[in-house]
C-alpha positions in Angstrom: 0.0 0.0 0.0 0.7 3.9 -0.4 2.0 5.9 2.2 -1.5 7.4 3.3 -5.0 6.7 1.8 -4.7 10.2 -0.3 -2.7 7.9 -2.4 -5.5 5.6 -3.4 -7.3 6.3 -7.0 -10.4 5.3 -4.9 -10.2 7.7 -2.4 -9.6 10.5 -5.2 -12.3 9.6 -7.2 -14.6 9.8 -3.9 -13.4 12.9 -3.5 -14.3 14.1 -6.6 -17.8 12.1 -6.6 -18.2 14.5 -3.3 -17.4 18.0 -4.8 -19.6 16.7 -8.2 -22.6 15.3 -5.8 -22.2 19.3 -3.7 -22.2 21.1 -7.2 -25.2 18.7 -8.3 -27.5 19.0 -5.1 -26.6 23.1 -5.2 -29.2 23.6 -7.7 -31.7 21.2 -6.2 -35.5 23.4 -4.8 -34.3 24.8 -1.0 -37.6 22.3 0.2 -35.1 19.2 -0.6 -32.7 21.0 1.6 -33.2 18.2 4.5 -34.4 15.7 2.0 -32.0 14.7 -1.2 -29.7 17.5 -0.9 -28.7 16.2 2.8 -29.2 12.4 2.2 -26.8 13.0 -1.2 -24.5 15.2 0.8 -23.8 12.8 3.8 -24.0 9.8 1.6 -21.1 11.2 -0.7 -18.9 12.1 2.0 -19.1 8.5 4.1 -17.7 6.7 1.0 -14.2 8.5 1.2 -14.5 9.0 5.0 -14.8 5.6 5.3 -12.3 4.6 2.3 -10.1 6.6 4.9 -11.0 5.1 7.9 -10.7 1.8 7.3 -7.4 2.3 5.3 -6.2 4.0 8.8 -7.2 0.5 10.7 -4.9 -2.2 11.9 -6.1 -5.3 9.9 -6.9 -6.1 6.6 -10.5 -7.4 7.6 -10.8 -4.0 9.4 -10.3 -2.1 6.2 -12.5 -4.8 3.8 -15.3 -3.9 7.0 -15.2 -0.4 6.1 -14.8 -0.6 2.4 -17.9 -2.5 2.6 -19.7 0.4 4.4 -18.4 3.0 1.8 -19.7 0.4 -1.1 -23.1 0.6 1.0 -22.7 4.5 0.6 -22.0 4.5 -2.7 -25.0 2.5 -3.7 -27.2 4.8 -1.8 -25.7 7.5 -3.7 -26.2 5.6 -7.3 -30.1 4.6 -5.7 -30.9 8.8 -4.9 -29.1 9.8 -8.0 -32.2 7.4 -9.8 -34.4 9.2 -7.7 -33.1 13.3 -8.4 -33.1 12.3 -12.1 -37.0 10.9 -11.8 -38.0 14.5 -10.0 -36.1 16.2 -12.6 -33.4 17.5 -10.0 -30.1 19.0 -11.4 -29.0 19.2 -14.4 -28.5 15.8 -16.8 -24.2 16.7 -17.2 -24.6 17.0 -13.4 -26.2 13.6 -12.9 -24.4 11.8 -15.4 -20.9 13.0 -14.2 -22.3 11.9 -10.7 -23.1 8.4 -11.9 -20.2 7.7 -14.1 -18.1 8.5 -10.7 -20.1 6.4 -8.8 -19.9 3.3 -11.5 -16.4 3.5 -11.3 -15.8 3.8 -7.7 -18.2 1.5 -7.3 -15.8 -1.2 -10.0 -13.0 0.0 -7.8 -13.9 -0.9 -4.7 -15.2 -4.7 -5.9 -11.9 -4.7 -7.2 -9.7 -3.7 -4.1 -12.0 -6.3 -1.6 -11.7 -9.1 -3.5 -8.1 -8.7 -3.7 -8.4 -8.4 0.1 -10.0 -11.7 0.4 -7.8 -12.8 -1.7 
């Protein structure tokens, strides 16, 4: 492994699906400010808290724990994303930037917990 988790594509990309999901949810109606907009927000931000997290932890089964919990995140996200696009929230670049981040972490993070129970 890297010397810290910034060095992890993963982590990056989560970071990035974070600043796209804040962008998306900024032109969402200021009613969906405690519904989507928060559920998005917190949603976003547990995939590369807990990419981070569990990266920080002592064990390898540690870290696959909380990989799964930001794969749990990360679904949420892709399942709310469904939903914003359905209501006709944010705009369809936002979404689909959103999404194809989400895919991909989402492939990343199959990837780097099989090879964990490897």
């Amino acid at each position: 492994m890297g010397e810290s988790f910034k060095d992890l594509v993963v982590w990056q990309r989560a970071i990035q699906l974070t600043v796209a999901v804040y962008k998306l949810t900024s032109s969402f109606p200021p009613s969906e400010q405690f519904g989507l907009t928060n559920q998005l927000r917190r949603a976003a931000v547990s995939v590369a808290s807990n990419i981070a997290e569990g990266y920080g932890r002592s064990t390898p089964g540690e870290y696959l724990q909380f990989l799964g919990h930001a794969r749990g995140s990360n679904c949420e996200i892709q399942t709310q994303l469904v939903i914003s696009k359905a209501l006709g929230f944010g705009s369809e670049e936002s979404l689909q930037q959103a999404d194809s981040l989400s895919s991909e972490i989402s492939r990343m993070l199959v990837a780097i917990m099989n090879k964990l129970r490897e």
